[in-house]
Every structure is written in structure tokens, then in C-alpha cells.
N, C-alpha and C positions, 0 to 999 in steps of 0.2 A: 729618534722620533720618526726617522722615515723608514724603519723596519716595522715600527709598530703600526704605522699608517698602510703598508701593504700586507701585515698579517692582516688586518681589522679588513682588509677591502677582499682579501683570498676566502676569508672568514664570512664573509656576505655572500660572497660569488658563488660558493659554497654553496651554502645555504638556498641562496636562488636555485640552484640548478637540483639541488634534493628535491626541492618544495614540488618545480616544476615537473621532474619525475615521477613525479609519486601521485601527481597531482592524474587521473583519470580525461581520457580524452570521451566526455558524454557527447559530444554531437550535439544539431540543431535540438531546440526546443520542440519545434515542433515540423514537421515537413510534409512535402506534398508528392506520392509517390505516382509514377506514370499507371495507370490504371486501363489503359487500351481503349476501345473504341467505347468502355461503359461510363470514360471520365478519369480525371483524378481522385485520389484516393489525400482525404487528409490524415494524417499519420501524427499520434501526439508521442511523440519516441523517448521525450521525462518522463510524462506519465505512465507509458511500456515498462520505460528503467525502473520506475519503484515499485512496480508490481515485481517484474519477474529479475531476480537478483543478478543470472548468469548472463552475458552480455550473448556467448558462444550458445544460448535455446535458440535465439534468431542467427544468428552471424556466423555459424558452421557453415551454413551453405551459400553464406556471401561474405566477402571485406565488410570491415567497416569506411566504407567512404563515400562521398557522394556520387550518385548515378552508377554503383556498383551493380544494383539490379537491373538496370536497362543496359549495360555494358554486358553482363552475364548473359540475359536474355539476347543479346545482339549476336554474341558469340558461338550460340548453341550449348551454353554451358547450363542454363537450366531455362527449362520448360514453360510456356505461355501458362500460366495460373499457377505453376508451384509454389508459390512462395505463398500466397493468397491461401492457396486450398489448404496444401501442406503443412503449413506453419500457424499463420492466422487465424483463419475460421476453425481449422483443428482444435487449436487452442481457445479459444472462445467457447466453440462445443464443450469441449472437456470442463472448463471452468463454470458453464451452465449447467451441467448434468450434477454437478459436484455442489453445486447451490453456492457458486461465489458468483460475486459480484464481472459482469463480461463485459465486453466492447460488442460489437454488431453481429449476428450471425449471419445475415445476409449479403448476399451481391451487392442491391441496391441501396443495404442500408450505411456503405461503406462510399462506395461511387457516388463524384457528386459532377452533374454533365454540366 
């Protein structure tokens, strides 16, 4: 009885730890990224996620973790607006040109003071 009581508990422990593996680390629902002297930027990063599939279209040029861009940017590791210019609004353009549905094209219309 108490062999089968710790196969039965190895057998869940198991299982928890598959589940948790496998299980995706998505991050905030929604967050608010340092945006410089133009304000913060509100950032909906689900709604990112089921748009674009690849986690690595945004997160090549950063960790995924928090304050990884103002860490970066503190560093000299990337550039005052690249992520913004580079990534962002790039993609937005592109997604407008292309007649899909976009997030902001603008500075202002992303900055909120």
C-alpha cells in the first residue's frame, strides 16, 4: 500500500513538473514601457503575442524580462529609439502598407505624458 502511494505521488509530481515545462512563460498582460522624455508607452504584449506567432520577431534584440530594455539601453547595448523605430513602428508600417490591421504609426500616438 505504501509503494503504491508513492508511485501515485512520483506519478503527479511528474506530471506537475511536464505540465509546468511545457507550459510558456507569456509575461504581463499588458505593460508600460519607459518611453523617455515623450512619456510612457502602454504596451498590450497578449495582444502582440497573438498577432505575431515568433516570440524571437521582438526578443532577438532583448531578454525576455522585465526592464530588459531600459537595462539594455542603460548599458550601451542598444540605441535610444531602436526598439521603437526598429521593431515597432517598422512593423506597424509594414502591416499598414500591406492593408492589415496595425497598432500606431506615430510618436504621439503611442506616448502618453
Amino acid at each position: 500500500m505504501k509503494s503504491s502511494w508513492l508511485v501515485l505521488c512520483l506519478v503527479f509530481g511528474f506530471m506537475v513538473a511536464v505540465t509546468a515545462a511545457a507550459t510558456p512563460n507569456t509575461g504581463a498582460k499588458d505593460m508600460s514601457l519607459a518611453g523617455g522624455s515623450q512619456g510612457k508607452v502602454p504596451f498590450p504584449h497578449h495582444q502582440h503575442q497573438a498577432v505575431i506567432s515568433d516570440c524571437n520577431a521582438c526578443h532577438a534584440a532583448f531578454p525576455q524580462k522585465a526592464g530588459a530594455i531600459d537595462e539594455l539601453k542603460a548599458n550601451g547595448t542598444l540605441k535610444k529609439k531602436q526598439v521603437m523605430n526598429q521593431q515597432c513602428v517598422k512593423c506597424h508600417k509594414e502591416n499598414n502598407a500591406a492593408g492589415k490591421k496595425t497598432g500606431p504609426l506615430t510618436c504621439a500616438q503611442c506616448h502618453v505624458k
